[in-house]
Backbone as CSV, one residue per row, in Angstrom:
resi,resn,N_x,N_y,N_z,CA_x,CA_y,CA_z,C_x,C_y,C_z
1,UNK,56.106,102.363,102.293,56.356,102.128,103.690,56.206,103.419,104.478
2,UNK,55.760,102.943,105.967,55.593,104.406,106.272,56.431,104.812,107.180
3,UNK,57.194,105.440,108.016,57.892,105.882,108.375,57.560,105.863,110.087
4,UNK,58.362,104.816,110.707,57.455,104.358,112.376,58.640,105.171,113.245
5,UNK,58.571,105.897,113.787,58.951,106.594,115.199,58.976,106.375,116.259
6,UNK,60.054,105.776,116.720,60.585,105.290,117.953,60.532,105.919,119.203
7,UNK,59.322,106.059,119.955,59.340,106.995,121.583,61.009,106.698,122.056
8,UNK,61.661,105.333,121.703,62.620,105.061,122.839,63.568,106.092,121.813
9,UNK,65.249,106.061,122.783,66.072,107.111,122.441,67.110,105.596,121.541
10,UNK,67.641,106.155,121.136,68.799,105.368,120.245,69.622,104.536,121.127
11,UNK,70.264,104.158,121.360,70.985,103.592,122.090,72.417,104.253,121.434
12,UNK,73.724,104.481,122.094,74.698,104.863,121.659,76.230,104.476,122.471
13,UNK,77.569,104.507,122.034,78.286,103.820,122.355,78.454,104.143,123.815
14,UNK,78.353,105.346,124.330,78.116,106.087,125.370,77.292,105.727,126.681
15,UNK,75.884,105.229,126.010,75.300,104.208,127.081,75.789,103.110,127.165
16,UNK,76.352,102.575,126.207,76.923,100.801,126.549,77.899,101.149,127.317
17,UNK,79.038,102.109,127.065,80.042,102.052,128.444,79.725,102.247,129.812
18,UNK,78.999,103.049,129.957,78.078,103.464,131.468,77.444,101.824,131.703
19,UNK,76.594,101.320,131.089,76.209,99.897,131.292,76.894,99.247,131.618
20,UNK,78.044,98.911,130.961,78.967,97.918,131.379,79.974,98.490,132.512
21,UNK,80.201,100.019,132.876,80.964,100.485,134.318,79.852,99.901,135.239
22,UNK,78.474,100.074,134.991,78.138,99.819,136.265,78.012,98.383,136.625
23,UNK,78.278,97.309,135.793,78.199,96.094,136.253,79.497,95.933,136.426
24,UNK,80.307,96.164,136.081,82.014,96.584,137.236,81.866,97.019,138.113
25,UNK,81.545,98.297,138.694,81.197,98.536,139.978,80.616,97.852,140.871
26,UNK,79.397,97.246,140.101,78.731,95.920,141.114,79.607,94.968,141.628
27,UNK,80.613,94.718,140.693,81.298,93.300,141.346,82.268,94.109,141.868
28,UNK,82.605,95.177,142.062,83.935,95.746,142.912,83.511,95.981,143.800
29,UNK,82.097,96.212,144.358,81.481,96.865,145.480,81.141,95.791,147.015
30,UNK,81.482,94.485,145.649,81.256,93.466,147.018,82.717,93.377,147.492
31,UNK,84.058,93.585,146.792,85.343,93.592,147.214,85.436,94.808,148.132
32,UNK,85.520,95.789,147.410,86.313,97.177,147.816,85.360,98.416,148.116
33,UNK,84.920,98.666,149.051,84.056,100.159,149.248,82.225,100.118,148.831
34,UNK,81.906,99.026,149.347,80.935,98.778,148.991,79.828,100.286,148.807
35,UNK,80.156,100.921,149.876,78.959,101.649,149.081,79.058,102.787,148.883
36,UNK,80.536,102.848,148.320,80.916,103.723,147.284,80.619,103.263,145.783
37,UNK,81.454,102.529,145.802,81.501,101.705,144.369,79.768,101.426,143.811
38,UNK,79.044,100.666,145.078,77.696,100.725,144.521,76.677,101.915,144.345
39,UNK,77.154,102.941,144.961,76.700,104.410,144.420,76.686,104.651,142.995
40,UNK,78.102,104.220,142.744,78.854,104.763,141.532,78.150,103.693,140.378
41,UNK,77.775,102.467,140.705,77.528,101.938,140.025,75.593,101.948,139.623
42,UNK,74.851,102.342,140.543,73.343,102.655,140.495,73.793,103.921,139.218
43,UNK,74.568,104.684,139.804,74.526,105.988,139.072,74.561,105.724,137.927
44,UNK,75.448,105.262,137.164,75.882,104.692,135.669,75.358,103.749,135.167
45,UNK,74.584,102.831,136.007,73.024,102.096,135.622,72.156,103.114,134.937
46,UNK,71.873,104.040,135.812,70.924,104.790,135.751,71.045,105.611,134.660
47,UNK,71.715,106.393,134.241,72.450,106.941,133.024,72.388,106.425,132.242
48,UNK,73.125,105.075,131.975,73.246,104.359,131.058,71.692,103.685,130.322
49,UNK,71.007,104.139,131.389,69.504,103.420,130.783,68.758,104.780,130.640
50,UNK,68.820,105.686,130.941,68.173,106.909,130.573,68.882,107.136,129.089
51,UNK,70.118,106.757,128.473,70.289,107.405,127.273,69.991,106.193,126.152
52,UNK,69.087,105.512,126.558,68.882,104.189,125.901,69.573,103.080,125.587
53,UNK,70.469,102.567,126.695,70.416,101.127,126.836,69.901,100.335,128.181
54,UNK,68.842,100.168,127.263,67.639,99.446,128.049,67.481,98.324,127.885
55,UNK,67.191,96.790,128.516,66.559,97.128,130.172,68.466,96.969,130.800
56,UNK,69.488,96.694,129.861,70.784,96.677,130.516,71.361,97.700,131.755
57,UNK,71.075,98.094,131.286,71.321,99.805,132.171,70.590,99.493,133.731
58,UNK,69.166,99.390,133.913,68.516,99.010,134.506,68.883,97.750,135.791
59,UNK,69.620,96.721,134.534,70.212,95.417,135.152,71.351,96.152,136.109
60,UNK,71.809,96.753,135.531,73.245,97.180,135.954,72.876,97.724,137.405
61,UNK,72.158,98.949,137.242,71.545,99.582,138.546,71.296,98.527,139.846
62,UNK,70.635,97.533,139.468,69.882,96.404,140.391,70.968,95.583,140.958
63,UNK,71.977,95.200,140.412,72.747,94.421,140.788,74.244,95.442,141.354
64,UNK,74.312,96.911,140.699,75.075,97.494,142.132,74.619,97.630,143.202
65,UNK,72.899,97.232,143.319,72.431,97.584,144.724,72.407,96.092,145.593
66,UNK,72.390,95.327,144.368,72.720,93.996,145.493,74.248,93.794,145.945
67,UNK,75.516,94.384,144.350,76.500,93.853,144.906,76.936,95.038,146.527
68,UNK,76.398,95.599,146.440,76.579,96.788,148.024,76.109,96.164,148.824
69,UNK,75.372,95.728,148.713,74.497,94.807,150.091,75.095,93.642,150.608
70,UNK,75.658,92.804,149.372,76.491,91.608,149.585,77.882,92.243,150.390
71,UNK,78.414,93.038,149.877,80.099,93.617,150.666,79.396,94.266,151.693
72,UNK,78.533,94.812,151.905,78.232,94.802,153.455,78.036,93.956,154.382
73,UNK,77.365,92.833,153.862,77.155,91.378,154.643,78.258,91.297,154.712
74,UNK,79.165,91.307,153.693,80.527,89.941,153.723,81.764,91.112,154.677
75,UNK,81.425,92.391,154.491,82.344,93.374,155.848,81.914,93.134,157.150
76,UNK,80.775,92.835,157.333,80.150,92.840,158.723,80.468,91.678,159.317
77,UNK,80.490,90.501,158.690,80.447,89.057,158.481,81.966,88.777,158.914
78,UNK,83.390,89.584,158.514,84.236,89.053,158.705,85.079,90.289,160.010
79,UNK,84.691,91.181,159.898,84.583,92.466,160.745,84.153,91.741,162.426
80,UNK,83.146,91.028,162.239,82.678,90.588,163.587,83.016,89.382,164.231
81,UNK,83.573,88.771,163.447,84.210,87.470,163.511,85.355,86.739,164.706
């Protein structure tokens, strides 16, 4: 057998926690500080998929940028009301 070499990086317990903060942040961002929390949560997407957990990491990123967008609608939405 021959010995196949992986371009991608390992995945490690380290990226799964960053993965899974940032899909917490997503759903806190539509409650509380939207675009704080969804900062915080792109960030640790982003991280979390640079140290190889992929495409999760990625997911994570995408959906703190929607859940920021949603708590902005839903601040503006009840803010103006």
């Amino acid at each position: 057998m021959a010995d196949m070499h992986s371009t991608a990086r390992p995945r490690g317990n380290a990226a799964r926690i960053c993965t899974i903060l940032g899909f917490v942040f997503a759903v806190v961002a539509v409650f509380l500080a939207p675009v704080l929390f969804g900062i915080v949560g792109v960030v640790l997407g982003i991280v979390g998929a640079v140290m190889g957990d992929k495409p999760l990491g990625w997911y994570a990123a995408a959906a703190s940028v929607v859940g920021a967008i949603i708590g902005i609608v839903l601040t503006a939405a009840i803010l103006n009301s």
